[in-house]
DRENSELO-47930 format. One record per atom (N, C-alpha, C, CB): residue number from 0; residue in one letter; atom name; x, y, z. Coordinates in Angstrom, 1 decimal, always signed. Atoms other than C-alpha are relative to their C-alpha. Glycine has a CB too. Layout:
<nodes>
(node NUM, "a", "CA", (X, Y, Z));
...
</nodes>
This chain:
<nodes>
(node 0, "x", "N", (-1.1, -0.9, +0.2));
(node 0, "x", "CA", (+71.2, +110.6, +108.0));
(node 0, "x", "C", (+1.2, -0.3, +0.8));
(node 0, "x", "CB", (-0.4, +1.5, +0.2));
(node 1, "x", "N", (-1.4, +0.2, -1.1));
(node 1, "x", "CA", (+73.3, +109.7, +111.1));
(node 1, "x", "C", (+0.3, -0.8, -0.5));
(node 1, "x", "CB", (+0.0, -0.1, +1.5));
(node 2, "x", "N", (-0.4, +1.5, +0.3));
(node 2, "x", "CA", (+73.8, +106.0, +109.5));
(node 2, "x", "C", (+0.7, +0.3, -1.5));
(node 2, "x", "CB", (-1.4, -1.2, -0.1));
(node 3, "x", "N", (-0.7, -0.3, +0.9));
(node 3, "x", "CA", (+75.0, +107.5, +106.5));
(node 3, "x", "C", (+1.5, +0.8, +0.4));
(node 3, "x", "CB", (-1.0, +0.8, -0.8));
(node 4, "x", "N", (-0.8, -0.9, -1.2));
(node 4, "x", "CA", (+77.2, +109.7, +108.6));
(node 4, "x", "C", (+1.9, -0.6, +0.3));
(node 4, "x", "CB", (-1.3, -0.3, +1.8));
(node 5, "x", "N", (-0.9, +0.8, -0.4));
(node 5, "x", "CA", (+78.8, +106.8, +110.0));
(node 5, "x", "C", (+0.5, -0.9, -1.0));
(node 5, "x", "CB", (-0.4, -0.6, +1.0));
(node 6, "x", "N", (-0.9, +1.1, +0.8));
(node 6, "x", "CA", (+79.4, +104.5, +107.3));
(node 6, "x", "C", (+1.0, +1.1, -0.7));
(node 6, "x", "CB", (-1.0, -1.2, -1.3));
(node 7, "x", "N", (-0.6, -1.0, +0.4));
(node 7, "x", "CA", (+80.7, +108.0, +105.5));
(node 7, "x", "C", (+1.7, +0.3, +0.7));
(node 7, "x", "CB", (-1.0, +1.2, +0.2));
(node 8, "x", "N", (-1.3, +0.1, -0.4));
(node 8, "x", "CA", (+83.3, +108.1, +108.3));
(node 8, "x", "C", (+1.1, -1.4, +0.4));
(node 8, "x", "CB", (-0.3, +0.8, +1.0));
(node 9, "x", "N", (-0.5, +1.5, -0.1));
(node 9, "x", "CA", (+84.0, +104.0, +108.7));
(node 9, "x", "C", (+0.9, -0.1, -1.5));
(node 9, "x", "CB", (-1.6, -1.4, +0.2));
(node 10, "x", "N", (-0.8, +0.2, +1.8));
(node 10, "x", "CA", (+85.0, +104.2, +104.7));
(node 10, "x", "C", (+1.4, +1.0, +0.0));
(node 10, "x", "CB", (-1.4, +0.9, -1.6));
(node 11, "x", "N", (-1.7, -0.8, +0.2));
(node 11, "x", "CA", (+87.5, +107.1, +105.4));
(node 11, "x", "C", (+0.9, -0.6, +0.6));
(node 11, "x", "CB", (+0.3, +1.6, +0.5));
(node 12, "x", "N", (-0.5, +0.7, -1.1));
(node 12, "x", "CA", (+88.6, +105.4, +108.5));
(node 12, "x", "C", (+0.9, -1.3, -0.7));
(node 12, "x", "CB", (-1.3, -0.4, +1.0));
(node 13, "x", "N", (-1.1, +1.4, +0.5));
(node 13, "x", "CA", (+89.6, +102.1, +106.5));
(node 13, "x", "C", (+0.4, +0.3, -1.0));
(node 13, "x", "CB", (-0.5, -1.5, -0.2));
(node 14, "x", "N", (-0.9, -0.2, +1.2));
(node 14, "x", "CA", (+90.7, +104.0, +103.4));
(node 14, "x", "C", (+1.5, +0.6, +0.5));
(node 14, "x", "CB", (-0.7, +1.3, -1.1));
(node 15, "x", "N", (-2.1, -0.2, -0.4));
(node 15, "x", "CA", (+93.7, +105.4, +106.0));
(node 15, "x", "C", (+0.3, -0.9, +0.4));
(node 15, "x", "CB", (+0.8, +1.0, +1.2));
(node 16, "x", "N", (-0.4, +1.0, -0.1));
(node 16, "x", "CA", (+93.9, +102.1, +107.4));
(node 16, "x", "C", (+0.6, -0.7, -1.0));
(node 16, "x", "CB", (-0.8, -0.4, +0.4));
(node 17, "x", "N", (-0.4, +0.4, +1.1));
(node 17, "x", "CA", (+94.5, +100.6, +104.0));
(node 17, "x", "C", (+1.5, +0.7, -0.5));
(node 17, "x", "CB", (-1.2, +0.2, -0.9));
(node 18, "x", "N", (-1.1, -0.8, +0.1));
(node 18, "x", "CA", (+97.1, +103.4, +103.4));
(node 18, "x", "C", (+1.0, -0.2, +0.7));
(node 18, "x", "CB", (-0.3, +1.1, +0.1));
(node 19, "x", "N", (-0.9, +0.8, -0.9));
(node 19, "x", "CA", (+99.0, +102.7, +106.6));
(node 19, "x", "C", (+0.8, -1.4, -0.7));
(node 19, "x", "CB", (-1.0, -0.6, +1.1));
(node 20, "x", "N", (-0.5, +1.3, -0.1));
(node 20, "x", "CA", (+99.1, +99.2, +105.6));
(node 20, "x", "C", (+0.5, -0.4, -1.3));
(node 20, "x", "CB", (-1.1, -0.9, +0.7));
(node 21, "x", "N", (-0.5, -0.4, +1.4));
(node 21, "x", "CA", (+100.1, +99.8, +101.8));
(node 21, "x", "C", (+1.6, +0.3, +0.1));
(node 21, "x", "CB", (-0.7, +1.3, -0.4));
(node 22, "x", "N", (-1.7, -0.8, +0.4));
(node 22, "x", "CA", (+103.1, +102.0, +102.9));
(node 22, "x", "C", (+0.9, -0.5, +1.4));
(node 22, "x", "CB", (-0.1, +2.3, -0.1));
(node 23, "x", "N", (-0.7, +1.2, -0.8));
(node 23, "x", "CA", (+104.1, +99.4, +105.8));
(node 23, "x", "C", (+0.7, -1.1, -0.8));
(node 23, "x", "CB", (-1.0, -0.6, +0.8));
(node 24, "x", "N", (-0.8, +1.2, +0.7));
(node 24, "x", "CA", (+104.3, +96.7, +103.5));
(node 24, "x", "C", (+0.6, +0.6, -1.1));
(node 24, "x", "CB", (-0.8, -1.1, -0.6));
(node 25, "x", "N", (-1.2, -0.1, +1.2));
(node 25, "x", "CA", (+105.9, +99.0, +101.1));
(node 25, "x", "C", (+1.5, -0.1, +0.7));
(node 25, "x", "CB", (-0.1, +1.7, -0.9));
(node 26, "x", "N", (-1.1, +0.2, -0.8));
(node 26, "x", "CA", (+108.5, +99.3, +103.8));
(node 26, "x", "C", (+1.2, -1.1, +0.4));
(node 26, "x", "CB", (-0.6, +0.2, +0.8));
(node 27, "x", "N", (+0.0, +1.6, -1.0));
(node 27, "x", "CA", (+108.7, +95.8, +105.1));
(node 27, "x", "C", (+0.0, -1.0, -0.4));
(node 27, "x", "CB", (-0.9, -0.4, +0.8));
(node 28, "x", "N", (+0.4, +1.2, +0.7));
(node 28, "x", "CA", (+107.6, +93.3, +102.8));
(node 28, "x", "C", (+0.8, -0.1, -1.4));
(node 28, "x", "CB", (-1.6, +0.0, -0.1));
(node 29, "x", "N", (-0.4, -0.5, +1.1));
(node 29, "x", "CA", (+109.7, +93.1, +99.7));
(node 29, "x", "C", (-0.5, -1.2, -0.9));
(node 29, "x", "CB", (+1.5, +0.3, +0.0));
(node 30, "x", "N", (+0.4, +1.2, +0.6));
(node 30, "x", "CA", (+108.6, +89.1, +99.0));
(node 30, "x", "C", (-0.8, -0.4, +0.2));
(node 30, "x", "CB", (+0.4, -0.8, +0.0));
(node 31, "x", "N", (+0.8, -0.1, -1.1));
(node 31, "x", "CA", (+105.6, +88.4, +100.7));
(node 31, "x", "C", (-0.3, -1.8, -0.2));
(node 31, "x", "CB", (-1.3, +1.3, +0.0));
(node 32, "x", "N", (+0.1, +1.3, +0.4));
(node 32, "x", "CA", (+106.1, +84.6, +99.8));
(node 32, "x", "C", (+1.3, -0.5, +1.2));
(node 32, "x", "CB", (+0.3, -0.3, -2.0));
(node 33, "x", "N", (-1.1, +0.0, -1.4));
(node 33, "x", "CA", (+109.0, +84.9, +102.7));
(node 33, "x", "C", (-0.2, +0.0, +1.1));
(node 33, "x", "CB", (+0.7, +0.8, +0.2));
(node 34, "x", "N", (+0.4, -0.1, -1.7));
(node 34, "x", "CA", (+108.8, +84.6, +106.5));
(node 34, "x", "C", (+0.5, +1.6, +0.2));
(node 34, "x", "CB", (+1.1, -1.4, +1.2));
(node 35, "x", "N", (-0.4, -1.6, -0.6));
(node 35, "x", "CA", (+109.1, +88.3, +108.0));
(node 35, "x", "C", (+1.6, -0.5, +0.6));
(node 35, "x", "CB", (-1.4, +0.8, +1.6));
(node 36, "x", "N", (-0.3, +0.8, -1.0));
(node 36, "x", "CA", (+112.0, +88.2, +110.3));
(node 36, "x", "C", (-0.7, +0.1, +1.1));
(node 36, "x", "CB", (+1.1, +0.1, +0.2));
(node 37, "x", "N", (+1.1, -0.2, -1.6));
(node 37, "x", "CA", (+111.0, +87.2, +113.7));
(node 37, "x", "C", (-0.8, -1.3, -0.4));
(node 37, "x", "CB", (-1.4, +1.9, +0.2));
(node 38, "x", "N", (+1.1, +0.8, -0.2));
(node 38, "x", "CA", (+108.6, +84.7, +112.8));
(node 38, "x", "C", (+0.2, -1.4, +0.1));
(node 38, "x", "CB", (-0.8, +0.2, -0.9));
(node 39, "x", "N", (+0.2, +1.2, -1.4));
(node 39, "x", "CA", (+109.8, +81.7, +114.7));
(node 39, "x", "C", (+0.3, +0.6, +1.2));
(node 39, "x", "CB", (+1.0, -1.4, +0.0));
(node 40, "x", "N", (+0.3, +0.0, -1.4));
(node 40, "x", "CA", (+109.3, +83.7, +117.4));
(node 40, "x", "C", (-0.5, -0.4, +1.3));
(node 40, "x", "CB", (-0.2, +0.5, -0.1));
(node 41, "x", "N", (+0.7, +0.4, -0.7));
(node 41, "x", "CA", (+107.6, +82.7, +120.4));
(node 41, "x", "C", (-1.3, +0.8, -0.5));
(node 41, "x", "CB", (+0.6, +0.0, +1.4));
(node 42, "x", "N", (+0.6, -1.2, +0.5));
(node 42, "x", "CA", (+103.9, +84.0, +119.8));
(node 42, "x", "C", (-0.3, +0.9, +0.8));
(node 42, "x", "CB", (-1.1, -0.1, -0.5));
(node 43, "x", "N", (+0.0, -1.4, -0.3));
(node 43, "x", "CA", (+104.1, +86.7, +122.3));
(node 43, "x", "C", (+0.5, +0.8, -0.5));
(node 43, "x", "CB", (+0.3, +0.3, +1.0));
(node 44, "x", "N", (-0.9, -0.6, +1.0));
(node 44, "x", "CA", (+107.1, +87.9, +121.0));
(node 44, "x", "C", (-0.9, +0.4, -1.1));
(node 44, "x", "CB", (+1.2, -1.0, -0.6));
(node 45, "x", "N", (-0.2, +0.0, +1.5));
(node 45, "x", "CA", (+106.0, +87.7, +117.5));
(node 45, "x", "C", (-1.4, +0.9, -0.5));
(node 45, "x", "CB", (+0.0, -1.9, -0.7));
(node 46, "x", "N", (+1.1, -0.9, -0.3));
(node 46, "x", "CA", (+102.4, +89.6, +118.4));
(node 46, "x", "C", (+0.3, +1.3, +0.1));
(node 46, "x", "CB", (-0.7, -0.4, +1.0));
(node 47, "x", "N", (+0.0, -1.9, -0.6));
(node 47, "x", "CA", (+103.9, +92.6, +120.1));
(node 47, "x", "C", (+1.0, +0.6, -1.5));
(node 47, "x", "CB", (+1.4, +0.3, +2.4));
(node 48, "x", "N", (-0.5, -0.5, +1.0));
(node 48, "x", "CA", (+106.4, +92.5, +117.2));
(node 48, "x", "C", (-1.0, +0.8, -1.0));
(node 48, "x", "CB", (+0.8, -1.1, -0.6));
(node 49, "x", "N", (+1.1, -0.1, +0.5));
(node 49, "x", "CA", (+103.5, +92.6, +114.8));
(node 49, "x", "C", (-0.3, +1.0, +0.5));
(node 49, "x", "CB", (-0.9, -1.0, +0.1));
(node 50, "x", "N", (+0.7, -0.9, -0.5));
(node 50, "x", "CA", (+101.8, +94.9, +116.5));
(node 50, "x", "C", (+0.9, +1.8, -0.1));
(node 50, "x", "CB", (-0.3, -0.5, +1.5));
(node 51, "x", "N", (-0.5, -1.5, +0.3));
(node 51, "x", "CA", (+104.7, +97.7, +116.3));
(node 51, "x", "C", (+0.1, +0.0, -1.4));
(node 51, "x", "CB", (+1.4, +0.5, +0.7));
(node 52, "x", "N", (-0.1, -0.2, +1.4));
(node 52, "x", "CA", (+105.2, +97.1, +112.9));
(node 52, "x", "C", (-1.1, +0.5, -0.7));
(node 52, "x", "CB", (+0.3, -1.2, -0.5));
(node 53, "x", "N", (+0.8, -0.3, +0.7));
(node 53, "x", "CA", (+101.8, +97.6, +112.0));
(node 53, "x", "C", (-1.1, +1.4, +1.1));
(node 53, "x", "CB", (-0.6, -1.7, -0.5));
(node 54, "x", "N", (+0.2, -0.9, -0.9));
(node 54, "x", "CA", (+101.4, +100.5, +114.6));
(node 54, "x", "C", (-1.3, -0.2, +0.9));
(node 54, "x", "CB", (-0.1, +1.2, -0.7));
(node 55, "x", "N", (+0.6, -0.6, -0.7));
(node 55, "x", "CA", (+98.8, +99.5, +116.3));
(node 55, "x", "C", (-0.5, -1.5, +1.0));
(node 55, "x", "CB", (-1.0, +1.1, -0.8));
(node 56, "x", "N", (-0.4, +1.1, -1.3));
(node 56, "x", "CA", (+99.1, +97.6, +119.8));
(node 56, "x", "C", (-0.2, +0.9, +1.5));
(node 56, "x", "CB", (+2.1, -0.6, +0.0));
(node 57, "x", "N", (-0.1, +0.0, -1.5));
(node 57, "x", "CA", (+99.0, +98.2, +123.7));
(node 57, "x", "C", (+0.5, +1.4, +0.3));
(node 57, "x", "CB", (+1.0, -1.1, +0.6));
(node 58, "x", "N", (-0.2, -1.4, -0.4));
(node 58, "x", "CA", (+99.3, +102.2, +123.7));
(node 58, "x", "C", (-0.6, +0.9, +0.6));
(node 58, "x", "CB", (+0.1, +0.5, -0.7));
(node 59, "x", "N", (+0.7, -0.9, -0.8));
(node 59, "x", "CA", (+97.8, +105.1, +125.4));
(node 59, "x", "C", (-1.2, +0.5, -1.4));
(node 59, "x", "CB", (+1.4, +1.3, +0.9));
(node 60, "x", "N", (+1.0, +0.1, +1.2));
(node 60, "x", "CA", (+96.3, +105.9, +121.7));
(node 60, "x", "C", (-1.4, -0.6, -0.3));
(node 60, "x", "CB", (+0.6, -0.6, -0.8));
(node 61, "x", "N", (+1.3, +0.4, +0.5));
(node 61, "x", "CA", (+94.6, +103.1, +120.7));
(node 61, "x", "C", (-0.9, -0.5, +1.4));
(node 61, "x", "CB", (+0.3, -1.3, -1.1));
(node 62, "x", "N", (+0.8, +0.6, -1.1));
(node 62, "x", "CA", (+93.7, +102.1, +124.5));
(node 62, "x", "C", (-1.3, +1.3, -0.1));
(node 62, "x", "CB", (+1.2, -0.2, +1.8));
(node 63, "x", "N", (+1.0, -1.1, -0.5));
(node 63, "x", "CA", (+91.7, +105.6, +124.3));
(node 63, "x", "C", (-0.8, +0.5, -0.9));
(node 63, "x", "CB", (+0.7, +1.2, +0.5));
(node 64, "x", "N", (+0.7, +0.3, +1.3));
(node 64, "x", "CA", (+90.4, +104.9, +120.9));
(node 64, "x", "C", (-1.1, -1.0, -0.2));
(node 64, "x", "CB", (+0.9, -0.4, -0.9));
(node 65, "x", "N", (+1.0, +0.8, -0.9));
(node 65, "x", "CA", (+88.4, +102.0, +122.5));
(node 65, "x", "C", (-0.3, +0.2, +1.2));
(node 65, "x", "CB", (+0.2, -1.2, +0.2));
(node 66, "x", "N", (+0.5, -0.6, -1.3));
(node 66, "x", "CA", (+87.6, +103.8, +125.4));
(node 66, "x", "C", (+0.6, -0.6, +1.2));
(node 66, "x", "CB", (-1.4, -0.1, +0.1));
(node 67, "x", "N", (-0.3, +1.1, -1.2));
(node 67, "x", "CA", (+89.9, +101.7, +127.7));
(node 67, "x", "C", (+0.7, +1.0, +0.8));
(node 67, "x", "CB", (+0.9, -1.6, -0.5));
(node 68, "x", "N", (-0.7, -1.6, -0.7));
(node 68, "x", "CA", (+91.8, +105.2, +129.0));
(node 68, "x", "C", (-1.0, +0.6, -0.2));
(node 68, "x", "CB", (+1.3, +0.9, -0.7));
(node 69, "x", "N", (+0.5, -1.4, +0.1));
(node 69, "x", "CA", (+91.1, +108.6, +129.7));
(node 69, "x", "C", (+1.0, +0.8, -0.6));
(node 69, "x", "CB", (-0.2, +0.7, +1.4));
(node 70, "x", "N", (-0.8, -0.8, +0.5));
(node 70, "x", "CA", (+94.3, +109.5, +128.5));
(node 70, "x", "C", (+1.0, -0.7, -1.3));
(node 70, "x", "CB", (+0.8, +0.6, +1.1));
(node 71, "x", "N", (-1.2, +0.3, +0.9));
(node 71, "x", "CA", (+96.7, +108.9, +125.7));
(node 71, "x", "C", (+1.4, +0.2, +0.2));
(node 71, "x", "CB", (-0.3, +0.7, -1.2));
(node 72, "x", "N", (-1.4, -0.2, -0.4));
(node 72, "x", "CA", (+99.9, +110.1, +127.4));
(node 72, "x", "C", (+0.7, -0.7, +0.8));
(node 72, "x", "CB", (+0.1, +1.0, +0.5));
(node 73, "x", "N", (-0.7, +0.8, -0.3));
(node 73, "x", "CA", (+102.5, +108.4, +127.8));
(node 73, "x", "C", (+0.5, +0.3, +1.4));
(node 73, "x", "CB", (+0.8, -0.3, -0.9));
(node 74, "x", "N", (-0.9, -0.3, -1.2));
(node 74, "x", "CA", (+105.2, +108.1, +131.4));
(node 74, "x", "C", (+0.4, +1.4, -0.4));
(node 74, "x", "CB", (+1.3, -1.1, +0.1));
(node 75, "x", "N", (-1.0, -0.6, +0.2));
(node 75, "x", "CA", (+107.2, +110.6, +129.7));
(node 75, "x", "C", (-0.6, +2.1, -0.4));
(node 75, "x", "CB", (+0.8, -1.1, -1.5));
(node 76, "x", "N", (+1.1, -0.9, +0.5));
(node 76, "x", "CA", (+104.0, +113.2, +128.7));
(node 76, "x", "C", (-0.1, +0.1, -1.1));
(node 76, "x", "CB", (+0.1, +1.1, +0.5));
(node 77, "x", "N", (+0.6, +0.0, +1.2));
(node 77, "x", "CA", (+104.0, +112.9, +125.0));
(node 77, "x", "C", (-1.1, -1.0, +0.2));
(node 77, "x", "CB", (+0.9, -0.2, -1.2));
(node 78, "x", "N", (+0.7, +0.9, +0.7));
(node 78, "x", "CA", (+101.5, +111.4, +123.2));
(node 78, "x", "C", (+0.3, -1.6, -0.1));
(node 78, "x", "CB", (+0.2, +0.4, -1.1));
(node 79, "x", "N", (-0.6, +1.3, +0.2));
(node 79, "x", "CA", (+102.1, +107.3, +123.4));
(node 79, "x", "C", (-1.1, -0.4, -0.8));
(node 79, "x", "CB", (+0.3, -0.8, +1.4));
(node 80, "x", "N", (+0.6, +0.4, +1.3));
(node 80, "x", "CA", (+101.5, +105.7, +120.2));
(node 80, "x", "C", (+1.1, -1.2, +0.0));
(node 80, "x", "CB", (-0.2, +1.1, -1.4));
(node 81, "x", "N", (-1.3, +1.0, +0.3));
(node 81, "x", "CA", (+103.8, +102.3, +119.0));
(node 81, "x", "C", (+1.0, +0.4, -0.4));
(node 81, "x", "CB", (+0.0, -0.8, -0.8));
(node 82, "x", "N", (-1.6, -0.6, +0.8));
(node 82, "x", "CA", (+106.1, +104.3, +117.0));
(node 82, "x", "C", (+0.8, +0.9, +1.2));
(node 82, "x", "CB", (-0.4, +1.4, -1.6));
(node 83, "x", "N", (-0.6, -0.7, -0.8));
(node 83, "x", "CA", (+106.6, +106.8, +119.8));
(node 83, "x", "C", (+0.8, -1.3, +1.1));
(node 83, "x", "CB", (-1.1, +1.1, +0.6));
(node 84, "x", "N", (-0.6, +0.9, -0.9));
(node 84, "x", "CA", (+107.6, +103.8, +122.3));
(node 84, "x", "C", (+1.2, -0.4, -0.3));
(node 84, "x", "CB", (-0.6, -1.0, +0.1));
(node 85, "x", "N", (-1.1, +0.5, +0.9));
(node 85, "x", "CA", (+110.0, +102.5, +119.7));
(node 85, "x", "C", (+1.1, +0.7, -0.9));
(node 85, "x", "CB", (-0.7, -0.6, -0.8));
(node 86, "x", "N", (-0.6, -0.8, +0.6));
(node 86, "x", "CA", (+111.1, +105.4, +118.1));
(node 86, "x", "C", (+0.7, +1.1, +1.0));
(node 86, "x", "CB", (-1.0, +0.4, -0.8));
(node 87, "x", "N", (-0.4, -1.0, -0.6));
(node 87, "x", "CA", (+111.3, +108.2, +120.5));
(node 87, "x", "C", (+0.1, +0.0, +1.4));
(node 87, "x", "CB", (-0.7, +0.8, -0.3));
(node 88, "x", "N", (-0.2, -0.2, -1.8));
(node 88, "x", "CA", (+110.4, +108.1, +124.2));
(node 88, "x", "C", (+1.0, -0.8, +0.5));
(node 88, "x", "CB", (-1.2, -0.6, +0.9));
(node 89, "x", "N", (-1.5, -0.2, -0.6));
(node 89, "x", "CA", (+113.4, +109.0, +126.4));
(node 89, "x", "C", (-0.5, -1.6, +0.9));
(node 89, "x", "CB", (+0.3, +2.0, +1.2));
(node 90, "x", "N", (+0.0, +0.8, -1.1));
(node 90, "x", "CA", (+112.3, +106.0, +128.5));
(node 90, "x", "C", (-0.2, -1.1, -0.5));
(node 90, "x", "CB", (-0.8, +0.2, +0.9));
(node 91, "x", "N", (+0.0, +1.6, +0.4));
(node 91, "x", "CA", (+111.7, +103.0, +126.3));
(node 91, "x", "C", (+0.1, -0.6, -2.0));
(node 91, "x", "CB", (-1.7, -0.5, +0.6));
(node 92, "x", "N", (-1.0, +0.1, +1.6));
(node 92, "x", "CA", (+113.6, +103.6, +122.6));
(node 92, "x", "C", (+0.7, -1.0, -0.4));
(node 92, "x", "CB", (+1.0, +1.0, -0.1));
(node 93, "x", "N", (-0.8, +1.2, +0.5));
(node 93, "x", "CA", (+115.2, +101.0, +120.9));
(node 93, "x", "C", (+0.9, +0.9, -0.5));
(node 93, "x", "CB", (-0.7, -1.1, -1.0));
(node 94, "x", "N", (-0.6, -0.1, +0.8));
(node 94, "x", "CA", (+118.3, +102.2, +119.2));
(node 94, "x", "C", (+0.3, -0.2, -1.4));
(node 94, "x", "CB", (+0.4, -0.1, +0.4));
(node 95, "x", "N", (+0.3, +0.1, +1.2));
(node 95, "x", "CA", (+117.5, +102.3, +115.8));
(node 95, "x", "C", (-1.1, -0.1, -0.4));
(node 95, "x", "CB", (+0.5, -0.8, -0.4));
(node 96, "x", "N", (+1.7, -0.3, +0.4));
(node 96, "x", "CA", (+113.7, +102.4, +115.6));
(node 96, "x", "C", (-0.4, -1.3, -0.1));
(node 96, "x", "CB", (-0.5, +0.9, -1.5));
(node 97, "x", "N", (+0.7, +1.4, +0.6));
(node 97, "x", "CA", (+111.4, +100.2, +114.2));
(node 97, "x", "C", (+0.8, -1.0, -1.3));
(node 97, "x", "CB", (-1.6, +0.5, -0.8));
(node 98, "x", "N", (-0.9, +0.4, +1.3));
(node 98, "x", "CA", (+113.8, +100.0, +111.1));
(node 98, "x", "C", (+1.2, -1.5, +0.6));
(node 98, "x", "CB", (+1.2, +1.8, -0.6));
(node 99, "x", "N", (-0.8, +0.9, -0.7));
(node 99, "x", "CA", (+116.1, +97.9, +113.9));
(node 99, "x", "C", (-0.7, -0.9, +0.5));
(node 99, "x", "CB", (+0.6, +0.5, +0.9));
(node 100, "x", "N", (+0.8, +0.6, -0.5));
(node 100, "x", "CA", (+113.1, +96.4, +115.6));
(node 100, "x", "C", (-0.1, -1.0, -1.1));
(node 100, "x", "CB", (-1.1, +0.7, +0.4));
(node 101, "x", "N", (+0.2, +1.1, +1.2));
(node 101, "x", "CA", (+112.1, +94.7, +112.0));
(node 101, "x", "C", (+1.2, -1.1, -0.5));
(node 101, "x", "CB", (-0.3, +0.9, -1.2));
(node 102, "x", "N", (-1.1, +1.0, +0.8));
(node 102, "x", "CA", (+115.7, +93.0, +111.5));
(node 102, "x", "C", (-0.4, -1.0, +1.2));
(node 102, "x", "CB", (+2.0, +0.6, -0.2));
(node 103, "x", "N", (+0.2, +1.1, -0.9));
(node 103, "x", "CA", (+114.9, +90.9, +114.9));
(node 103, "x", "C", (+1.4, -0.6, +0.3));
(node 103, "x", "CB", (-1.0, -1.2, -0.6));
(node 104, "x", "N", (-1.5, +0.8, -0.8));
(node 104, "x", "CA", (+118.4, +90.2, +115.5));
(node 104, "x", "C", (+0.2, +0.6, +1.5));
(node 104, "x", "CB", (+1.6, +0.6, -1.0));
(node 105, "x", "N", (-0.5, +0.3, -1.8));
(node 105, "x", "CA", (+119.9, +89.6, +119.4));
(node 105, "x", "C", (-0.8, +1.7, +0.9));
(node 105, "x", "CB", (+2.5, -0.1, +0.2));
(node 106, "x", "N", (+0.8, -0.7, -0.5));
(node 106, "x", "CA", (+119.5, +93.1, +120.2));
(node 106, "x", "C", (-1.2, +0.7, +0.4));
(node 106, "x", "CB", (+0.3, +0.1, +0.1));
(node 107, "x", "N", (+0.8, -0.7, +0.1));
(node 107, "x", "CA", (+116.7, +94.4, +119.2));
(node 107, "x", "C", (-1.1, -1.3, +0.4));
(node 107, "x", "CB", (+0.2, +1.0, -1.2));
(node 108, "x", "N", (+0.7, +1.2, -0.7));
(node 108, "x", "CA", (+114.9, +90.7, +120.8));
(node 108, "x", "C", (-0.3, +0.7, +1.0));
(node 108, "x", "CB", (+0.9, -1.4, +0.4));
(node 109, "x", "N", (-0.3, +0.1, -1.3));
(node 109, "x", "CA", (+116.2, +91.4, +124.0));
(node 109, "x", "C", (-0.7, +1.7, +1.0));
(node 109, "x", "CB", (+2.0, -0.3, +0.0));
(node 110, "x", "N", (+1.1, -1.2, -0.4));
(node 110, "x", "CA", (+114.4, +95.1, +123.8));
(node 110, "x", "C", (-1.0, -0.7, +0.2));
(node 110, "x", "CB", (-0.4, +1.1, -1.0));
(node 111, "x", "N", (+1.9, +0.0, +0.0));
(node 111, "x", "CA", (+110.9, +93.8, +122.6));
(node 111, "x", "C", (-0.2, -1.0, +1.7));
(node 111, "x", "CB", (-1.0, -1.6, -2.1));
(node 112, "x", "N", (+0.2, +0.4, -1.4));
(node 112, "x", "CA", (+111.7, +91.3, +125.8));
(node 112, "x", "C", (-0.4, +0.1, +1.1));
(node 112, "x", "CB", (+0.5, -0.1, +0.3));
(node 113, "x", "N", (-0.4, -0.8, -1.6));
(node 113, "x", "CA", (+112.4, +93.2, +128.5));
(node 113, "x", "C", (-1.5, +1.2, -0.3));
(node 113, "x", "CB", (+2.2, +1.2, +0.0));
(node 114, "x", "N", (+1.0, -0.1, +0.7));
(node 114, "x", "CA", (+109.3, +95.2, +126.4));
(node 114, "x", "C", (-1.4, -0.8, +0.9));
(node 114, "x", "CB", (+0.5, -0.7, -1.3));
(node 115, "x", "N", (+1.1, +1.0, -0.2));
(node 115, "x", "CA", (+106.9, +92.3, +126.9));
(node 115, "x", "C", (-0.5, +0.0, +1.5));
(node 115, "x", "CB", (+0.5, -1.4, -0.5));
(node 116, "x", "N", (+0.2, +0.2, -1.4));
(node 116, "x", "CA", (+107.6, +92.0, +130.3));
(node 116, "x", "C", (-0.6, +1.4, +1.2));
(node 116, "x", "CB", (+1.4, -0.5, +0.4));
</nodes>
């Protein structure tokens, strides 16, 4: 029963995963025979990019989703997730979101940069 249990919840688990990643690339991808931009990035760059784009990277979230935290909250006390980093928190927002993040032009580099580091 418990193994039924779990695959019961692994199947919902990657049917939102799939969903996510459906209405990302509906977002993002319009050719998919094209380079993203960004992708002669260096591959740190081009990982952490990746990684906000596809929400899920180096956060208080998913660190506490593999048990690598105790907490999911960010500096700022929300919730830290990729989007919130990129999107909202007063302390490490890009100006223009992810929607700016994804063009990869100068400034929104010189965020994921300073970012990385």
């Amino acid at each position: 029963m418990e193994l039924q249990k779990n695959i019961k919840i692994n199947a919902d688990l990657s049917g939102a995963m799939i969903g996510v990643w459906l209405l990302w690339s509906a977002m993002t991808v319009q050719d998919p025979t094209i380079h993203l931009p960004g992708f002669g990035l260096p591959r740190k760059q081009w990982c952490t990019l990746n990684r906000f784009r596809t929400n899920q990277g180096h956060c208080g979230t998913c660190r506490m989703l593999c048990c690598l935290a105790d907490s999911d909250l960010c500096t700022c006390g929300a919730t830290q997730t990729m989007s919130h980093i990129v999107e909202s928190c007063p302390l490490t927002k890009l100006d223009g979101g992810l929607k700016k993040l994804h063009t990869a032009d100068d400034e929104s580099m010189d965020w994921l940069s300073s970012y990385c580091t």
